[in-house]
C-alpha positions as a printed Julia matrix, in Angstrom:
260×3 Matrix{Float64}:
  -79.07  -59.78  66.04
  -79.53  -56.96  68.59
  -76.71  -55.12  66.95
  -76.34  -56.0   63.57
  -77.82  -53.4   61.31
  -80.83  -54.12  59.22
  -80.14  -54.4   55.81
  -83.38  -55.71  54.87
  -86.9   -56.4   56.02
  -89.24  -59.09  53.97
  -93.27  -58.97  54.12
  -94.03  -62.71  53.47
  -97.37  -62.99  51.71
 -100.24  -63.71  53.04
 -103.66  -63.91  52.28
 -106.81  -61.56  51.06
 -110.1   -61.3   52.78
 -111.44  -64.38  51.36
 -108.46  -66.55  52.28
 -106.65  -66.78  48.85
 -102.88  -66.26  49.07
 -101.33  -63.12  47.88
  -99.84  -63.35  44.57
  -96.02  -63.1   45.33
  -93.58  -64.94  47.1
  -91.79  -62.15  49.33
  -91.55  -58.56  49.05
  -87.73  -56.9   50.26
  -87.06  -53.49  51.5
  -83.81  -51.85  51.8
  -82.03  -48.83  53.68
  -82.64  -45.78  51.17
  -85.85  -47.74  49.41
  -88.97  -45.29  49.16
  -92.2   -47.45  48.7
  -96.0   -46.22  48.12
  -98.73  -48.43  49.35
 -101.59  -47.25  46.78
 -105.8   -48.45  46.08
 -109.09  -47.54  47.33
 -110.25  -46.73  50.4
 -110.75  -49.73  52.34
 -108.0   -51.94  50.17
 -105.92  -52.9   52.94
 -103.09  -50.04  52.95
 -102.97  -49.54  56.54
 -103.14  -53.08  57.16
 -100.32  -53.72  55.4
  -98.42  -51.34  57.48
  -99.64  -52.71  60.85
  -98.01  -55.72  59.76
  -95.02  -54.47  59.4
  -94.8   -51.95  62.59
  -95.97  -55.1   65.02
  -93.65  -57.61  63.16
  -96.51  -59.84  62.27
  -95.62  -63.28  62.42
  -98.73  -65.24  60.69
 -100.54  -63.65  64.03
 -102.65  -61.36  62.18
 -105.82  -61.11  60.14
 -103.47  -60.88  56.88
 -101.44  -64.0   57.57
  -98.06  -62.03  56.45
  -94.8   -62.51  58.52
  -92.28  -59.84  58.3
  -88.41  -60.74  59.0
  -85.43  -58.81  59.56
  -82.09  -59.91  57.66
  -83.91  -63.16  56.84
  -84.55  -64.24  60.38
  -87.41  -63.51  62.81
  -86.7   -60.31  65.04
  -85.57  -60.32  68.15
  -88.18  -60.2   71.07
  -87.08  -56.42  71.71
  -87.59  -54.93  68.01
  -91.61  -56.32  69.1
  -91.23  -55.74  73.13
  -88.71  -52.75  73.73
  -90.04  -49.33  72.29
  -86.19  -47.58  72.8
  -85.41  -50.5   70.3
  -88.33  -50.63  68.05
  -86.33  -49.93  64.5
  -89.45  -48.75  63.04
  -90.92  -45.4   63.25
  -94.96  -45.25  62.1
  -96.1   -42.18  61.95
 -100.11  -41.37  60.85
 -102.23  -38.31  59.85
 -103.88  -38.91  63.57
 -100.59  -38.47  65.16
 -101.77  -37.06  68.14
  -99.65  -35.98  71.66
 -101.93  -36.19  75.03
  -99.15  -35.41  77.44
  -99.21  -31.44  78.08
  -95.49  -31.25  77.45
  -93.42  -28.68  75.94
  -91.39  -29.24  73.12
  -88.17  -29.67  74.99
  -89.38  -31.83  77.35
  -90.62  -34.09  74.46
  -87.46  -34.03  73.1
  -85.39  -34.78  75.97
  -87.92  -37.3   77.33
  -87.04  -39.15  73.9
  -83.26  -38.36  73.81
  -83.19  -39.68  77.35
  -84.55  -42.86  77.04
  -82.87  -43.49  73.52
  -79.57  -43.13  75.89
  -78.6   -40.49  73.67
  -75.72  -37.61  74.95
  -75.55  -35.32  71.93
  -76.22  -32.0   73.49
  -77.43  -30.2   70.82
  -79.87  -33.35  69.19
  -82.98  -31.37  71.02
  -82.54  -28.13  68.77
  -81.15  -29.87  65.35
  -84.45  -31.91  65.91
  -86.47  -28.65  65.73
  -84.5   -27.22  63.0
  -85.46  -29.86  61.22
  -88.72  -29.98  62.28
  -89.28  -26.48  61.05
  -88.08  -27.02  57.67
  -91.11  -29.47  56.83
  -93.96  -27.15  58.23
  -94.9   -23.64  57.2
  -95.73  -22.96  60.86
  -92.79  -22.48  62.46
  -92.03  -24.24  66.4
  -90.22  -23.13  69.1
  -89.24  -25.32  71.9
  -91.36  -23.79  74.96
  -94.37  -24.28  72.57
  -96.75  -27.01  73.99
  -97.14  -30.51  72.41
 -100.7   -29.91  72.63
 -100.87  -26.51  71.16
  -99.47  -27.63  67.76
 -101.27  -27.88  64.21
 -101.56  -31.2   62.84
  -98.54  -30.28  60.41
  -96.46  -28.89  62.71
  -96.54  -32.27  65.21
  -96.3   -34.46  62.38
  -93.47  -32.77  61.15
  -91.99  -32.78  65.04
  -92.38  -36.66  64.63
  -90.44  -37.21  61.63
  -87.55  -35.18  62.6
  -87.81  -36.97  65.75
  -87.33  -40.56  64.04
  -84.73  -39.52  61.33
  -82.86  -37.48  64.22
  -83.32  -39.29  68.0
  -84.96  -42.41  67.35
  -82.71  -42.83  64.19
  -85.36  -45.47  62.79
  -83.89  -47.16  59.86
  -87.83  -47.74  58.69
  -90.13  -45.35  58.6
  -93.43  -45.91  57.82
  -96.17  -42.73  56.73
  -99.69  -42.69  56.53
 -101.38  -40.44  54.63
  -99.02  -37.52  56.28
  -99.26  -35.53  53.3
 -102.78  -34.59  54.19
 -101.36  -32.89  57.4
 -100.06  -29.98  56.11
  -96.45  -30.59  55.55
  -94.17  -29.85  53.05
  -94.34  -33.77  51.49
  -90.95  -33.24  48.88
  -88.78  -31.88  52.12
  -89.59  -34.66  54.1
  -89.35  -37.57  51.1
  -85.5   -35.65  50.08
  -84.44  -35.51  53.74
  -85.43  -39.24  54.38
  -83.98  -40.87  51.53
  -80.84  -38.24  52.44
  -80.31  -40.21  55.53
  -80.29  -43.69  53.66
  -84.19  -44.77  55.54
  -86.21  -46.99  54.24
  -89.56  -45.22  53.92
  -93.19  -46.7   53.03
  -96.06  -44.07  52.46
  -99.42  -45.3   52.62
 -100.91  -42.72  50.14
 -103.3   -41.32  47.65
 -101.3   -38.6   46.0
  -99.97  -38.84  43.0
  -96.92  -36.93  43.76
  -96.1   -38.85  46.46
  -96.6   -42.33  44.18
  -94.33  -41.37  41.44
  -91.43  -40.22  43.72
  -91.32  -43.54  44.83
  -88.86  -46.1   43.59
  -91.4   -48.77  44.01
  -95.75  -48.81  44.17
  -97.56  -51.76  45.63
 -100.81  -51.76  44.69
 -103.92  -53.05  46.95
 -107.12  -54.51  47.05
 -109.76  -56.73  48.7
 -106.66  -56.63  52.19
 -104.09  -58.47  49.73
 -100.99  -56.75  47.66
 -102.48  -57.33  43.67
  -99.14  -56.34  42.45
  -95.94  -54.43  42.54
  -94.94  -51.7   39.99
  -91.43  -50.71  39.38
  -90.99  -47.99  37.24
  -87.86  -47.39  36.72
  -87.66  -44.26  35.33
  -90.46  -44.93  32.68
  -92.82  -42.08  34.44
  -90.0   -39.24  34.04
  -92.26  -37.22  32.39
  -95.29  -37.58  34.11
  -93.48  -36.52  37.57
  -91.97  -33.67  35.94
  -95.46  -32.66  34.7
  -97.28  -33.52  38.26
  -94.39  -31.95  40.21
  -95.18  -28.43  38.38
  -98.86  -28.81  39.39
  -98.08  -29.44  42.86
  -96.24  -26.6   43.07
  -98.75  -24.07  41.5
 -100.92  -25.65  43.95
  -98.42  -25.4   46.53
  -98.53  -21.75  46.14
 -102.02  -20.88  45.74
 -102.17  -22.69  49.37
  -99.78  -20.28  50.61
 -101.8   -17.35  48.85
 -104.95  -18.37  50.7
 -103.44  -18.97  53.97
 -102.07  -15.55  53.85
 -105.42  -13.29  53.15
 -104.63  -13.17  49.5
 -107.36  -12.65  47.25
 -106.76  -14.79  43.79
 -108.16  -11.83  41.65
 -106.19  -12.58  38.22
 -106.69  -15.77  36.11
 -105.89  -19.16  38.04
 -102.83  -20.38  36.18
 -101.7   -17.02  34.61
  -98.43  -17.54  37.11
């Protein structure tokens, strides 16, 4: 089990916040599967990433247990952070350690027991294509934007910590580039789960599990039936996309909005 790739992890249900039992049986995620945790403030969303970054085993307040390939993990996917397959990354992401970039970086790559010489700057490459605020590797971890470390810490766990699971939440209000970052993870075959409240996000997802009162209420698949909604939300996000890139550069929106 140490070894063997995952090829799927299973949230068994669990319970809401009144004790009534979620309404499905088990819920499977697979390498390249991009899922949206979506409802209200308060729903549950996070929760129902916690479970799955700490393995829950019936050992938390939602009562879920989460396997890998069927079986429970083994003790070092829950003890052993160099072999944690799961990468959660959060819009509080935050690095205390004074640090400069490279020393981050080969920190990481050294206790991952990684040897690839040149991992430390095809992580920042990478980095730097999901931030409009470009990095440099004698920057300090604790100098960087909010954007800029979150996108450090998804390069980081596509590139070093090659997590096969990735979980997100609420990264797109961190000022990154959200369709990079969704294209480069499904490029690399991870299995990704965005807790989220944009719409963009939600319908580039193969799969949307809805919350509410701390228990799933159901699972949309689409498949393909919101073509023309995405196509119509992706142009909006990108008019909006620019306007943000406008203001951030001293541009003064003089002519009609939406006149581009």
């Amino acid at each position: 089990m140490e070894t063997e790739p995952i090829q799927c992890i299973t949230i068994l249900a669990g319970h809401d916040r009144n004790g009534v039992a979620e309404p499905f049986e088990r819920i499977d995620i697979n390498p390249g599967d991009t899922i949206s945790i979506v409802g209200p403030t308060g729903s549950g969303k996070t929760a129902f990433i916690n479970d799955i970054e700490v393995f829950a085993c019936g050992d938390t307040i939602t009562g879920r247990t989460i396997l890998v390939n069927n079986m429970m993990p083994p003790e070092s996917f829950v003890r052993d952070p160099s072999k944690k397959p799961i990468a959660m990354i959060t819009q509080n992401t935050k690095c205390l350690s004074d640090l400069t970039v490279r020393e981050f970086l080969v920190m990481h790559v050294r206790a991952r027991g990684i040897t690839k010489s040149d991992i430390c700057a095809k992580t920042l490459a990478l980095a730097n294509e999901f931030t409009g605020e470009k990095m440099h590797l004698d920057m300090r971890m604790t100098g960087l934007s909010g954007g800029q470390t979150r996108s450090l810490m998804v390069a980081d766990a596509v590139l070093i910590s090659n997590a096969p699971v990735i979980l997100l939440d609420e990264v797109e209000n961190a000022g990154i580039f959200k369709d990079r970052v969704i294209s480069c993870l499904k490029s690399h075959g991870k299995a990704v789960i965005f807790v989220t409240h944009d719409p963009l996000v939600s319908l580039l997802s193969d799969r949307r599990i809805v919350m509410s009162n701390g228990s799933v209420e159901r699972v949309l698949t689409p498949n393909g039936n919101e073509r023309e909604a995405l196509t119509a939300i992706s142009r909006i996000d990108a008019f909006m996309g620019r306007l943000r890139e406008k203001i951030r550069a001293g541009e003064l929106l003089t002519g009609p909005v939406g006149s581009e």
